[in-house]
Backbone as CSV, one residue per row, in Angstrom:
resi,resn,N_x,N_y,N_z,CA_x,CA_y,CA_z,C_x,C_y,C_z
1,UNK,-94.096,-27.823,-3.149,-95.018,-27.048,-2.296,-96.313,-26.780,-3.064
2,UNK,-97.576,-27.155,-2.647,-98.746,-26.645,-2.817,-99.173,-25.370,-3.171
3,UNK,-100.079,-24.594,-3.518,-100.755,-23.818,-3.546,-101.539,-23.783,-2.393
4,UNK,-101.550,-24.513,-1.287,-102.159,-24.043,0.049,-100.718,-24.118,0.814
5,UNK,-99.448,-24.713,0.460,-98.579,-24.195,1.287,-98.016,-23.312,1.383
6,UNK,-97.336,-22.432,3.036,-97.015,-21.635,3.250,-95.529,-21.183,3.014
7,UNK,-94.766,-20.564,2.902,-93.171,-20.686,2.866,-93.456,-20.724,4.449
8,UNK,-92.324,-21.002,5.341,-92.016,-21.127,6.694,-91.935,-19.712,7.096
9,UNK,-91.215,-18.502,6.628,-90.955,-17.396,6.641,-92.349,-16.637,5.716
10,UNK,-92.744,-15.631,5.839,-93.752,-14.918,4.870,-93.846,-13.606,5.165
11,UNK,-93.649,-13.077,4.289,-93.512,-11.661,4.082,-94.851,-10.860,4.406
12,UNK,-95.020,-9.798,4.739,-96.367,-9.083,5.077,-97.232,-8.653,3.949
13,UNK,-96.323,-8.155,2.886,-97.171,-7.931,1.971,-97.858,-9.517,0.919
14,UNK,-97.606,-10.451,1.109,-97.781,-11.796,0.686,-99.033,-12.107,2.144
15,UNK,-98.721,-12.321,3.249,-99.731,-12.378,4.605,-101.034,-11.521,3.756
16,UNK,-100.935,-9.960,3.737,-101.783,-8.803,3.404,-102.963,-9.598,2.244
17,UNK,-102.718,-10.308,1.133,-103.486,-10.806,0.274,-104.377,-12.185,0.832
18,UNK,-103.694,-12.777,1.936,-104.410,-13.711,2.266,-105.670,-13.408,3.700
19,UNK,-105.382,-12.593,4.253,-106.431,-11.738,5.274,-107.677,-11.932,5.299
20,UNK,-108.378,-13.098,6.034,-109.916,-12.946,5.641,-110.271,-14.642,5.069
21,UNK,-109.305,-15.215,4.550,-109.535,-16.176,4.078,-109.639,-17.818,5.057
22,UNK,-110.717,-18.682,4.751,-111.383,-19.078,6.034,-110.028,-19.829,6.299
23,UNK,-109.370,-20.538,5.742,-108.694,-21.903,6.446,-107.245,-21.041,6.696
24,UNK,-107.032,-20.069,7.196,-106.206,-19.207,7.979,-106.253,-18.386,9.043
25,UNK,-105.363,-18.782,10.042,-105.456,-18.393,11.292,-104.187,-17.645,11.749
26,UNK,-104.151,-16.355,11.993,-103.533,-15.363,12.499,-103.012,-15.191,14.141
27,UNK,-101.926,-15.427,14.302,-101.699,-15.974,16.348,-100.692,-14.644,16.218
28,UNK,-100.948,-13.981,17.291,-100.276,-12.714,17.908,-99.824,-12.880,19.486
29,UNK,-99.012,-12.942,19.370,-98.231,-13.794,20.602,-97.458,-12.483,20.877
30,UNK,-97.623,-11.617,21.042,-96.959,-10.580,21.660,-97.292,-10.204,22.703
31,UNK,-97.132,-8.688,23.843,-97.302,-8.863,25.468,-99.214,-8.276,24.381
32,UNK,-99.831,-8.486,26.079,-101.519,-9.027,25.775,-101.610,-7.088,25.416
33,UNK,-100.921,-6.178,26.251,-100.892,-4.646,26.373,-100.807,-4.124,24.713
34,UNK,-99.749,-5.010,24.105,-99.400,-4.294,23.012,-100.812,-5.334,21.711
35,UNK,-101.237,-5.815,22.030,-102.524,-6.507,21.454,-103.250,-5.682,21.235
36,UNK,-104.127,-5.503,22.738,-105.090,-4.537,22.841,-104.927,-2.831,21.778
37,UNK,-103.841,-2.482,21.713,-103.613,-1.719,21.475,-103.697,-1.223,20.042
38,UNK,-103.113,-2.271,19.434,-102.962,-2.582,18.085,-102.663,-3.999,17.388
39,UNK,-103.421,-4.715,16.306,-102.276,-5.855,16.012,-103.437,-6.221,15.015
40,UNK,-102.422,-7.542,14.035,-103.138,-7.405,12.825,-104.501,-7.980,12.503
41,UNK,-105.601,-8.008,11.409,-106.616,-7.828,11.548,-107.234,-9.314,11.614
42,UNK,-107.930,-9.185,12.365,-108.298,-10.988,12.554,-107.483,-11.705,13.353
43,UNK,-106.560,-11.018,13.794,-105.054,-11.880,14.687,-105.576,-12.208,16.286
44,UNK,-105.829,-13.546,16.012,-106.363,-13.858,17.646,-104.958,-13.992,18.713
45,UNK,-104.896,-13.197,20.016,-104.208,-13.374,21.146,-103.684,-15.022,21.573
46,UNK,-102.407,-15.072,22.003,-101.965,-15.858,22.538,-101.316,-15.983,24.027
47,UNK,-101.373,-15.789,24.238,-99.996,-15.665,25.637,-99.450,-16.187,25.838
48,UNK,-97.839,-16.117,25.714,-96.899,-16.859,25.760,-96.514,-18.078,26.690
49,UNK,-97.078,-17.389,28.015,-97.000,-17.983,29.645,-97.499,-19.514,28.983
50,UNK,-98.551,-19.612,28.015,-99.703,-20.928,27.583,-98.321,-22.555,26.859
51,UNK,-97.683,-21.390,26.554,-96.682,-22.608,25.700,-95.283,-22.921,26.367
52,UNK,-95.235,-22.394,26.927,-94.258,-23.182,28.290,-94.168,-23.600,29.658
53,UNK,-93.609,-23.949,30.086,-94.002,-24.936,31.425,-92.140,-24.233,32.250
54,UNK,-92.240,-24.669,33.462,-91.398,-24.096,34.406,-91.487,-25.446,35.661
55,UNK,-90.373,-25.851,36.060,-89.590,-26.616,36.957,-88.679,-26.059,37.743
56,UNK,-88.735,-25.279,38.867,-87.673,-23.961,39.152,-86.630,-25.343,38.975
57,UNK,-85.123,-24.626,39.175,-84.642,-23.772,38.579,-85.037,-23.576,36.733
58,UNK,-85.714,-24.698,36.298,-85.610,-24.873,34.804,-87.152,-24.284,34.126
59,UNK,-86.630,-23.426,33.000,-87.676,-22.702,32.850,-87.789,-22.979,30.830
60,UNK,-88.853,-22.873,30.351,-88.919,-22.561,28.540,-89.320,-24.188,28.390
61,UNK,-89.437,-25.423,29.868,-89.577,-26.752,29.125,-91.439,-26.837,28.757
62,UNK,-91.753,-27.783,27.653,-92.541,-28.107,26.792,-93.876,-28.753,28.285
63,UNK,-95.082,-27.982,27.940,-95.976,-28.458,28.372,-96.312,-29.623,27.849
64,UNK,-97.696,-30.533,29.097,-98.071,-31.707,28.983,-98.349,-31.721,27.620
65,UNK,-98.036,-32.282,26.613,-98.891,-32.688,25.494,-100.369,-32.754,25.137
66,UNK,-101.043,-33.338,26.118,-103.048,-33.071,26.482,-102.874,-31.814,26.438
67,UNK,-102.556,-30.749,27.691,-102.632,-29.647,27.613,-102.602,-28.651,26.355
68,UNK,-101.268,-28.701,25.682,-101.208,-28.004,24.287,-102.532,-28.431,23.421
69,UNK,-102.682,-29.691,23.005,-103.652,-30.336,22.219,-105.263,-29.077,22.619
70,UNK,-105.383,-29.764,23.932,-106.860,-28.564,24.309,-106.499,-27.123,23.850
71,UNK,-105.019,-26.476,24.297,-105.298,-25.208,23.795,-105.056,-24.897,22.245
72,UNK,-104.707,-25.935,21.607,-104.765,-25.703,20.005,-105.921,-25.575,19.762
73,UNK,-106.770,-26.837,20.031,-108.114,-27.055,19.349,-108.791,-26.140,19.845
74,UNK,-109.031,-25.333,21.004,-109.773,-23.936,21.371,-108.610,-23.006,20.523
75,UNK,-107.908,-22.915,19.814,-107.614,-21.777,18.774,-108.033,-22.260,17.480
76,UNK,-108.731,-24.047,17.160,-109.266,-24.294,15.703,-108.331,-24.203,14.783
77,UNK,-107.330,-24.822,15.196,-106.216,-25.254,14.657,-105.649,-26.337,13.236
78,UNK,-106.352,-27.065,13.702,-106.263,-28.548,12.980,-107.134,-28.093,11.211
79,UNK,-105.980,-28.674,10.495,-106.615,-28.199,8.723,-106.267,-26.442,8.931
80,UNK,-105.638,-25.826,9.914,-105.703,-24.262,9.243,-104.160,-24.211,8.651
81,UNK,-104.130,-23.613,7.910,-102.736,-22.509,7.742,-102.509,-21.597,9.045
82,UNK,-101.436,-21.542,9.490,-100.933,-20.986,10.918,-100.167,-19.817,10.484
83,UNK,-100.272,-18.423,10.631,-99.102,-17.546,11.040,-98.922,-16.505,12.316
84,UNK,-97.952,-17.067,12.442,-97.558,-15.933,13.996,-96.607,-14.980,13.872
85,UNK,-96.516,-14.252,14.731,-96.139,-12.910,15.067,-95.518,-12.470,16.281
86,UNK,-95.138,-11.966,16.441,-94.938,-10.754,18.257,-94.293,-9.077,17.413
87,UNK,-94.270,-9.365,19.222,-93.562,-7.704,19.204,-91.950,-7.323,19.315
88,UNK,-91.246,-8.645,18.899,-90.089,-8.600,19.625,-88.933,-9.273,18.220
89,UNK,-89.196,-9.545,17.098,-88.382,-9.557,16.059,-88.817,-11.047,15.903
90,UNK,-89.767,-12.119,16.660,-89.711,-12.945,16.153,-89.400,-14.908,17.414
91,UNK,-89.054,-14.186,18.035,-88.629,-15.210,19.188,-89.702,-16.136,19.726
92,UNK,-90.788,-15.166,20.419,-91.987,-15.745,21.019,-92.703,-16.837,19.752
93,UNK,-93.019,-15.821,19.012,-93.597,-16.074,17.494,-92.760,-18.170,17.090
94,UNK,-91.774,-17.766,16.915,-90.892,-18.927,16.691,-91.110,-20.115,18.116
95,UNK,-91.035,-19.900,18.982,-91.075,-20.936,19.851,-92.333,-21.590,19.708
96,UNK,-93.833,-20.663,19.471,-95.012,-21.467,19.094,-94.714,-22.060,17.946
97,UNK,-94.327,-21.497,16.759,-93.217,-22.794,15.587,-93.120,-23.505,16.119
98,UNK,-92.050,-23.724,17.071,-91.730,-24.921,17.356,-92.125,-25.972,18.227
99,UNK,-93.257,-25.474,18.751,-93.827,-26.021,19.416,-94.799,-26.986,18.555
100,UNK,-95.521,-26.432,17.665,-96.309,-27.090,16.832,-95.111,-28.198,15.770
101,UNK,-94.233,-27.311,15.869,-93.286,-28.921,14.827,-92.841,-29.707,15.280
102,UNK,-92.951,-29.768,17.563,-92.782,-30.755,18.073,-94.304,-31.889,18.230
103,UNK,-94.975,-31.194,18.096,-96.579,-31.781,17.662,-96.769,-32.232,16.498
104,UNK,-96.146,-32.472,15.619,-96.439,-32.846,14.482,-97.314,-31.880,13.074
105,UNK,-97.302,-30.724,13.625,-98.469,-29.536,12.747,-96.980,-28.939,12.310
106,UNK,-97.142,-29.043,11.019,-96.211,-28.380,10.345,-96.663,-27.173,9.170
107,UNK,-98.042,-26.653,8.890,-98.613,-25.474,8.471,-98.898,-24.581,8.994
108,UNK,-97.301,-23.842,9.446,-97.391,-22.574,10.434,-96.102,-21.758,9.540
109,UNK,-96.108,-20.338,9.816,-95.134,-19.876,9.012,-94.852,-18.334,10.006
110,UNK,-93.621,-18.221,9.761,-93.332,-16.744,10.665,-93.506,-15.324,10.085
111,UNK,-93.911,-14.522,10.615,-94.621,-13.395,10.039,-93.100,-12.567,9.976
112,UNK,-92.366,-12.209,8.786,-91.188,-11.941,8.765,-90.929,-9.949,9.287
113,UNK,-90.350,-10.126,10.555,-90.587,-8.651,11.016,-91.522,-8.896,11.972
114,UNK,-92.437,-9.147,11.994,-93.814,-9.222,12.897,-94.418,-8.124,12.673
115,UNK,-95.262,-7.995,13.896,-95.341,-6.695,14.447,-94.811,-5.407,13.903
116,UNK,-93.500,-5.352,13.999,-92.678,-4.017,13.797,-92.561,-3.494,12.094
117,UNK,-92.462,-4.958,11.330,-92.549,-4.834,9.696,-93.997,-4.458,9.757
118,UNK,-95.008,-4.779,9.880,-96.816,-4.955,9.824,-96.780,-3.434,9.848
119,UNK,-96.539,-3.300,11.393,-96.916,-1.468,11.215,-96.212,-0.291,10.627
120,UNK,-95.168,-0.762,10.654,-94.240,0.482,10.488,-94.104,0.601,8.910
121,UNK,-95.005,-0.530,8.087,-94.689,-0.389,7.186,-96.182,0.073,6.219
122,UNK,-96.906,0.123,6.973,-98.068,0.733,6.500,-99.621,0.309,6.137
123,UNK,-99.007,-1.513,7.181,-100.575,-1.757,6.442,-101.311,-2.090,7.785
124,UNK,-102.778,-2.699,7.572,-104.023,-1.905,8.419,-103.837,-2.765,9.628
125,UNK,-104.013,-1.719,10.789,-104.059,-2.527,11.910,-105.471,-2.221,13.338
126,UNK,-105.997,-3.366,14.004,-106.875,-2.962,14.389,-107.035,-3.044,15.775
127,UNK,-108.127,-2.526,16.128,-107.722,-3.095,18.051,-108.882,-3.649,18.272
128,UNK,-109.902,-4.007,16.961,-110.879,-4.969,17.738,-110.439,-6.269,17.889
129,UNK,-110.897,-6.636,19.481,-110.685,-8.253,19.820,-111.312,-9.312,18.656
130,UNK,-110.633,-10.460,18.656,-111.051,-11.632,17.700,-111.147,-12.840,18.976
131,UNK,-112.154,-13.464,18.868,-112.167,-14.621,19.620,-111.911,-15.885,18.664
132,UNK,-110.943,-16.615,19.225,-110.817,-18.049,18.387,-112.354,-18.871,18.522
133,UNK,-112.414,-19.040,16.822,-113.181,-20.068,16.607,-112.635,-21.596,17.229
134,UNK,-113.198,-22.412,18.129,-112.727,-23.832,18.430,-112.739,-24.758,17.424
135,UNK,-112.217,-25.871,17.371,-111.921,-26.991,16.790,-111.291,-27.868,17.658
136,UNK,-110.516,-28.281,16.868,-109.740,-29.712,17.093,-108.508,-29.931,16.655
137,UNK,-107.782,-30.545,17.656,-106.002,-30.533,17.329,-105.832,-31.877,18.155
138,UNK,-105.141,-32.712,17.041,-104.658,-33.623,17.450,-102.982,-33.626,17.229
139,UNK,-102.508,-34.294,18.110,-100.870,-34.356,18.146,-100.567,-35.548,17.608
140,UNK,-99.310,-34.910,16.733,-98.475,-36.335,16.487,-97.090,-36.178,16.916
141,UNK,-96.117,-36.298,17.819,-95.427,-35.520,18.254,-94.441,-36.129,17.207
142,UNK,-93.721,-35.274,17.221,-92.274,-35.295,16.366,-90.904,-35.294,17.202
143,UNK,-90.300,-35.774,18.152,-89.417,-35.643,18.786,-88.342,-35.717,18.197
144,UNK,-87.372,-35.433,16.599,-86.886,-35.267,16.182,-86.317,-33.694,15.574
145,UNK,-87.278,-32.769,16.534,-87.205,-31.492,16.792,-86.803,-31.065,18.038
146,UNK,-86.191,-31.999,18.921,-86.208,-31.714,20.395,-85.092,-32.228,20.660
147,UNK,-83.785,-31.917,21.596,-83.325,-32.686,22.461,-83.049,-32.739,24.093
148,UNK,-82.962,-33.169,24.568,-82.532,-32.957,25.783,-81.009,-33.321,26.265
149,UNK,-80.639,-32.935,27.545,-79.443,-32.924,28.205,-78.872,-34.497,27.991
150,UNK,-79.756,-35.343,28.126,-78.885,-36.421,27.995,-78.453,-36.740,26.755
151,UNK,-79.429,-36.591,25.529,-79.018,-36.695,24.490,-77.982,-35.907,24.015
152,UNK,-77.868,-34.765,24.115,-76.277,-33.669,24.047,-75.208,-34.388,24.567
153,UNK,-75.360,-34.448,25.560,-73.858,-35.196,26.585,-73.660,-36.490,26.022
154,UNK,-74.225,-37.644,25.140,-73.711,-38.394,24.363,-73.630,-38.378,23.006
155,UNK,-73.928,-37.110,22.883,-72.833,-36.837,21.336,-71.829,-35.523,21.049
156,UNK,-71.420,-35.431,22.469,-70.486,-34.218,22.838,-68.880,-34.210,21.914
157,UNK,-68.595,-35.794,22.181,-67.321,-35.842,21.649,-67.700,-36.548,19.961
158,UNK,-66.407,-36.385,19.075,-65.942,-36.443,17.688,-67.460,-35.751,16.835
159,UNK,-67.881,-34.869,16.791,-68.533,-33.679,15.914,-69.519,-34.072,15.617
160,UNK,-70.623,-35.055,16.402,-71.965,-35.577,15.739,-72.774,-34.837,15.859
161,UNK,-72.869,-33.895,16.234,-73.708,-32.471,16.456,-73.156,-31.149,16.023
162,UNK,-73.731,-30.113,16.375,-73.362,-28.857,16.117,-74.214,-27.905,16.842
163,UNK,-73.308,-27.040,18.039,-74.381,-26.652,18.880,-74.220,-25.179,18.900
164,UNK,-75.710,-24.488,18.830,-75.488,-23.418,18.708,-76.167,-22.145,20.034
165,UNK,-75.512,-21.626,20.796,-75.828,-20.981,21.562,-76.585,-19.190,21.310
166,UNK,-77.269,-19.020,21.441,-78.510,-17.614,20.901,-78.361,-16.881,21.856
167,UNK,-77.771,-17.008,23.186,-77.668,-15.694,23.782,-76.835,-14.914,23.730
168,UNK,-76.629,-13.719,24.381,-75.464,-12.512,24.472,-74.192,-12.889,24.790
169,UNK,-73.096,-12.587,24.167,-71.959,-12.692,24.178,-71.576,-13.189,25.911
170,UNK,-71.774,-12.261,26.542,-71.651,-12.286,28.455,-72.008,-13.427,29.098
171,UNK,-73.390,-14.009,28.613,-73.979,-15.290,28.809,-72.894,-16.262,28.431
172,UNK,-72.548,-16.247,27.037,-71.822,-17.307,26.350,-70.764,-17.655,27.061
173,UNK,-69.904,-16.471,27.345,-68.340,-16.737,28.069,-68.733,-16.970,29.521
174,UNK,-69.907,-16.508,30.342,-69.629,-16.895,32.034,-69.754,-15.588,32.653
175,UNK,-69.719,-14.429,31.709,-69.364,-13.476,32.842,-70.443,-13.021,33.285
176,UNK,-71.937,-13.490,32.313,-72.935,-13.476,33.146,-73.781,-14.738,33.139
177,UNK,-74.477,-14.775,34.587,-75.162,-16.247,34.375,-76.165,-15.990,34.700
178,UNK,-77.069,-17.209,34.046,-78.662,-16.677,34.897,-78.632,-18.445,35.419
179,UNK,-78.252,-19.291,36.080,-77.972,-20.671,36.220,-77.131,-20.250,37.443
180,UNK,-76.925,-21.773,38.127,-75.913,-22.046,39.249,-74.149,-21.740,38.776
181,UNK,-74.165,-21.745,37.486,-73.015,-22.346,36.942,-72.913,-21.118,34.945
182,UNK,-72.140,-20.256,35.031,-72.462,-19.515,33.981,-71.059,-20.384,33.019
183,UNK,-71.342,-20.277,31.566,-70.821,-20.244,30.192,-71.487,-21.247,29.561
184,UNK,-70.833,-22.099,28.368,-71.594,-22.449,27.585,-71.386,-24.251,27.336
185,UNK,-72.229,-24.524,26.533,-71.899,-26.404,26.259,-70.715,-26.444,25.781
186,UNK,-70.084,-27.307,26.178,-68.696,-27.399,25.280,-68.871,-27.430,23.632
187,UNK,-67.685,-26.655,23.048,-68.133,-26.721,21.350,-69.326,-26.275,21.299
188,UNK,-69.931,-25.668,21.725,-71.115,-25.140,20.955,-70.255,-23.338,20.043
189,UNK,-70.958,-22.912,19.309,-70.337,-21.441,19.039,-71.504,-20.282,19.209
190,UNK,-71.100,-19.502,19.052,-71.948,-18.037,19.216,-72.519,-17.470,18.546
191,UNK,-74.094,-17.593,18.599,-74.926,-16.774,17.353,-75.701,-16.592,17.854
192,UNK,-75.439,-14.718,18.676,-76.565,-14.371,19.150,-77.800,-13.935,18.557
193,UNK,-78.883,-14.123,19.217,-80.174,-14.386,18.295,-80.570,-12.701,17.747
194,UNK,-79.838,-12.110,18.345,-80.461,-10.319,17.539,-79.009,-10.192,16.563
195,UNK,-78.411,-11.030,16.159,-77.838,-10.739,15.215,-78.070,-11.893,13.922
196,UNK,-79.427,-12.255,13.906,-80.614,-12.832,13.133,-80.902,-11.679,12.314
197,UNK,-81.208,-10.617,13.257,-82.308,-9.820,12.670,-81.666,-8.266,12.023
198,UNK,-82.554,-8.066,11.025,-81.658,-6.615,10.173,-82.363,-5.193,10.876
199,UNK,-81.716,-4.905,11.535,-82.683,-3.728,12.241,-83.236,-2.725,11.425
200,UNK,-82.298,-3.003,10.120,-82.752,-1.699,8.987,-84.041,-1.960,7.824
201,UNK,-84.277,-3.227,8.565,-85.615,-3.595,7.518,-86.505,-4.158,8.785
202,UNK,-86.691,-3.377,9.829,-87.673,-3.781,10.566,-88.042,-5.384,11.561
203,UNK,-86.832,-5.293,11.968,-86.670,-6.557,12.746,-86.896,-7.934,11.750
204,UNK,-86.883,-7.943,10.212,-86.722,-8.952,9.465,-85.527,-10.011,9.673
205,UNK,-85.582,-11.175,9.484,-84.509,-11.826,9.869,-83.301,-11.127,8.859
206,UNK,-82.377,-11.063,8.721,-81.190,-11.157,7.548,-81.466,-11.648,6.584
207,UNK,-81.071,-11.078,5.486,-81.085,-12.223,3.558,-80.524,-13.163,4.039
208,UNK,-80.942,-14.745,2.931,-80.352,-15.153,3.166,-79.043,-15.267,2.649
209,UNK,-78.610,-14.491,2.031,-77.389,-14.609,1.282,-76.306,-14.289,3.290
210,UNK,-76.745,-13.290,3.502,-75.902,-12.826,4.464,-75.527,-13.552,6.009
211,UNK,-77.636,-14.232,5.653,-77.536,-16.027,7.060,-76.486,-16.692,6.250
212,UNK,-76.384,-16.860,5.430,-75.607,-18.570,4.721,-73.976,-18.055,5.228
213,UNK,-73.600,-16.215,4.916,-72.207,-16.463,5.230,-72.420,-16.546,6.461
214,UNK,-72.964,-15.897,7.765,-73.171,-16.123,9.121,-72.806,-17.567,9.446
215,UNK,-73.506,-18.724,8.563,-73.642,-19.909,8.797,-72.341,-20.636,8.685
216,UNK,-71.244,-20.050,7.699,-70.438,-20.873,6.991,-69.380,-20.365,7.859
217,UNK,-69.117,-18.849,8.598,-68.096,-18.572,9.422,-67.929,-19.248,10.702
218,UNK,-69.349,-19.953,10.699,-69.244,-20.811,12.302,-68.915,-22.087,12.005
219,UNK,-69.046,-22.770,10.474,-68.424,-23.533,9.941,-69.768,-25.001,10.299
220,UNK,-70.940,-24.402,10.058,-72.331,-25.245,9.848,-72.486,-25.563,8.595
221,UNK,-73.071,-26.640,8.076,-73.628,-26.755,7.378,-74.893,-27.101,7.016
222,UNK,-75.717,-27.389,5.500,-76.557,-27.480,5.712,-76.705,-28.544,5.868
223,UNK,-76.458,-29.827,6.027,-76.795,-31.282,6.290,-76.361,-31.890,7.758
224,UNK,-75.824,-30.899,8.753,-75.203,-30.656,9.931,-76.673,-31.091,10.608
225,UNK,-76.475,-32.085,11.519,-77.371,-31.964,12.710,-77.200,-30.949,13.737
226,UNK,-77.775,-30.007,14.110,-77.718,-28.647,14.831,-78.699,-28.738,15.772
227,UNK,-78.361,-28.506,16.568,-78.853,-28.035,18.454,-78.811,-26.589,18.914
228,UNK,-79.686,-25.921,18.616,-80.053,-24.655,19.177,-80.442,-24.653,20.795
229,UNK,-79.715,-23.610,21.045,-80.072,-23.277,22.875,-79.955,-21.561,23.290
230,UNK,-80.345,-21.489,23.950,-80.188,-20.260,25.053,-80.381,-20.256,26.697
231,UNK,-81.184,-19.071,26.845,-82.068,-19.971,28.085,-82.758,-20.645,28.628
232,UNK,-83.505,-20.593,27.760,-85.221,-21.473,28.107,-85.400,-21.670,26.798
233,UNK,-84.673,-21.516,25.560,-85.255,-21.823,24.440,-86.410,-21.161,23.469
234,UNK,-86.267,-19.732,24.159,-87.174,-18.678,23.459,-86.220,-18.091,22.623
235,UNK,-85.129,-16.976,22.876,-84.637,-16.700,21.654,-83.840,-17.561,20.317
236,UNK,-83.502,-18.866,20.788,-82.921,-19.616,20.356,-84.089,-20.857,19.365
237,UNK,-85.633,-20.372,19.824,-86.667,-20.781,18.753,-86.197,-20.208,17.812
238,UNK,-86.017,-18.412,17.380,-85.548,-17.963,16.208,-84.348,-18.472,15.596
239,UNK,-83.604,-18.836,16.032,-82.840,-19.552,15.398,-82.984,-20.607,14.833
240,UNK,-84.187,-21.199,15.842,-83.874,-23.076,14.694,-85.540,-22.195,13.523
241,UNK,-86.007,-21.152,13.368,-86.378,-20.981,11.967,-85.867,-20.673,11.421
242,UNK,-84.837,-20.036,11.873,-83.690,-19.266,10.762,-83.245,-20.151,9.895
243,UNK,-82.535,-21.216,10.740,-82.017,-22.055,10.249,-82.566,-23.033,9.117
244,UNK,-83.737,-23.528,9.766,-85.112,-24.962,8.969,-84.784,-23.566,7.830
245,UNK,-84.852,-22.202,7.713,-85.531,-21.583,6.636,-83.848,-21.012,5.305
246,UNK,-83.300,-21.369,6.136,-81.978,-21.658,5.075,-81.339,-23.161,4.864
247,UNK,-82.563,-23.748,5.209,-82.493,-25.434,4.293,-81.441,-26.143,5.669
248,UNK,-81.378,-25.893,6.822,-80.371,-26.702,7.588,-81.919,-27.653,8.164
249,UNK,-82.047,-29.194,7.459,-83.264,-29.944,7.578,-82.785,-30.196,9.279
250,UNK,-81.987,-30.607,9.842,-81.917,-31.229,10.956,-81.646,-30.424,12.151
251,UNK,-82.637,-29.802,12.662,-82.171,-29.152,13.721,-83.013,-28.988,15.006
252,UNK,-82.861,-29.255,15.613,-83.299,-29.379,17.114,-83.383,-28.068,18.566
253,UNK,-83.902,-27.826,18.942,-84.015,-27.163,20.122,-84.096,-27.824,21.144
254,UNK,-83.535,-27.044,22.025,-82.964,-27.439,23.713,-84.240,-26.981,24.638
255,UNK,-85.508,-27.771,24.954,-86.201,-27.352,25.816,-85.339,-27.004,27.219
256,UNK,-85.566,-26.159,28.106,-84.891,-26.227,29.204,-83.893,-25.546,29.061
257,UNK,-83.063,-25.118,28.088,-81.324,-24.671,27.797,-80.441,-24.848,28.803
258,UNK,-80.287,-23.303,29.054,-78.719,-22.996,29.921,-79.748,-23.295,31.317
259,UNK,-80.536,-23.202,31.484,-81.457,-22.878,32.951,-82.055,-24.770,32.923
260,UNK,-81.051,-25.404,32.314,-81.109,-26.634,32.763,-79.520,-27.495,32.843
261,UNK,-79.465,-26.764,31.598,-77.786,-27.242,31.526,-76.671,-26.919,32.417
262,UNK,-76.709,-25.787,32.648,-76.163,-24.686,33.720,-76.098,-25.311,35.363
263,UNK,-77.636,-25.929,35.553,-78.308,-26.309,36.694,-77.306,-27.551,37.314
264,UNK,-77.234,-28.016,36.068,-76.494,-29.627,36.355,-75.016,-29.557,36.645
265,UNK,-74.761,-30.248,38.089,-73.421,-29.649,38.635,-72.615,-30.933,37.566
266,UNK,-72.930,-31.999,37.004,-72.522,-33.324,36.639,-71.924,-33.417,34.790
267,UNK,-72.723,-32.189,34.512,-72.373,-32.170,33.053,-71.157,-30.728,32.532
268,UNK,-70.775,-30.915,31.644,-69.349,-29.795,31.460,-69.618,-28.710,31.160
269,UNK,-68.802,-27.696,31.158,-69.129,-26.252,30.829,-67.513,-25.436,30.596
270,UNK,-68.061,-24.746,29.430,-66.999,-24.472,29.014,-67.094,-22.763,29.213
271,UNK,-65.785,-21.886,29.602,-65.967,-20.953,29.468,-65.066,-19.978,28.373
């Protein structure tokens, strides 16, 4: 790693020293209310609505490619150091991750805590607006960060995957659905995405000493090809950083999730 590279994860007080400096760009992807209000200094607005696309019933799938490209380069993207944020431990924040590591921009890093570490922990926050400077963003897409339904359903049987489901327990088993069809991919296991996060250090993800046993009781590893899902693939972004950030290199997100998987009367479901 460089001296202009970022760790993937970054701590606030490490963020705090770099503040101000030109080839860094600050994305606050939290609701636009809690922006205005407060958020960190230089941190230009995002809105979430911008980085996903919707197919009723299927919701969280990946906008046109042109599209993203224009709204990168109106945030002056291309050559910056990237860190994001929200208000919510990390989810929103993570799906623009991953959005850019399905684009090929891999100098973005998660603001560890966000929001909730930033303030609560004492350092400066402001409510003047920042307008993005424009540039230029070109894509190289990486589709080795992505899978879809068909690709799952042919590597369902003898363990060529490892699938991991990010929503609430209720979701997982069926007893609640937000789909035609409630529970989960077959073999996938249960790691709901707020039990990522240490509530006692400010919505920070977990040490990793305490991810790795998380990791090893579900019986992942790190050289495991892994498939993260939920619903739409927002809380289950935090997971595939969790993961990329405890060295699991191969791991993929489910554009579309359960609110595609679910949808499909043709593919299995396990409850």
């Amino acid at each position: 790693m460089s001296e202009r590279d970022l760790p993937l994860v970054i701590e606030p007080a490490i963020l705090k020293g770099m503040l101000g400096s030109e080839d860094l760009r600050v994305i606050d992807i939290s609701r636009e209310n809690v922006h205005r209000q407060m958020h960190l200094p230089g941190a230009v607005h995002l809105d979430y609505g911008r980085i996903v696309a919707m197919r009723q019933p299927v919701g969280g799938l990946v906008p046109d490619v042109g599209a993203l490209e224009s709204l990168f380069a109106a945030y002056g993207l291309q050559g910056k150091r990237v860190v994001a944020y929200d208000d919510e431990g990390g989810g929103k924040a993570s799906r623009l991750i991953w959005t850019l590591h399905l684009l090929g921009f891999r100098q973005v890093s998660l603001l560890n805590g966000g929001l909730h570490a930033w303030a609560n922990e004492g350092f400066r926050l402001e409510r003047t607006p920042t307008t993005p400077v424009a540039g230029t963003f070109n894509a190289a897409r990486d589709d080795g960060v992505s899978a879809d339904a068909a690709w799952i359903a042919e590597r369902l049987e003898g363990g060529a995957i490892k699938l991991v489901d990010a929503r609430g327990e209720a979701e997982y088993t069926g007893s609640q659905r937000f789909a035609s069809r409630g529970g989960h991919i077959p073999g996938a296991v249960h790691w709901d995405w707020m039990d990522l996060m240490d509530r006692e250090r400010n919505l920070r993800l977990k040490t990793e000493q305490e991810l790795l046993a998380d990791l090893g009781r579900r019986a992942i590893a790190r050289d495991d090809e892994v498939v993260v899902y939920c619903q739409t693939h927002h809380r289950s972004s935090l997971s595939y950083v969790a993961l990329k950030h405890l060295g699991v290199e191969r791991v993929r997100g489910y554009p579309g999730s359960w609110s595609d998987w679910g949808n499909r009367p043709e593919l299995p479901v396990e409850t």
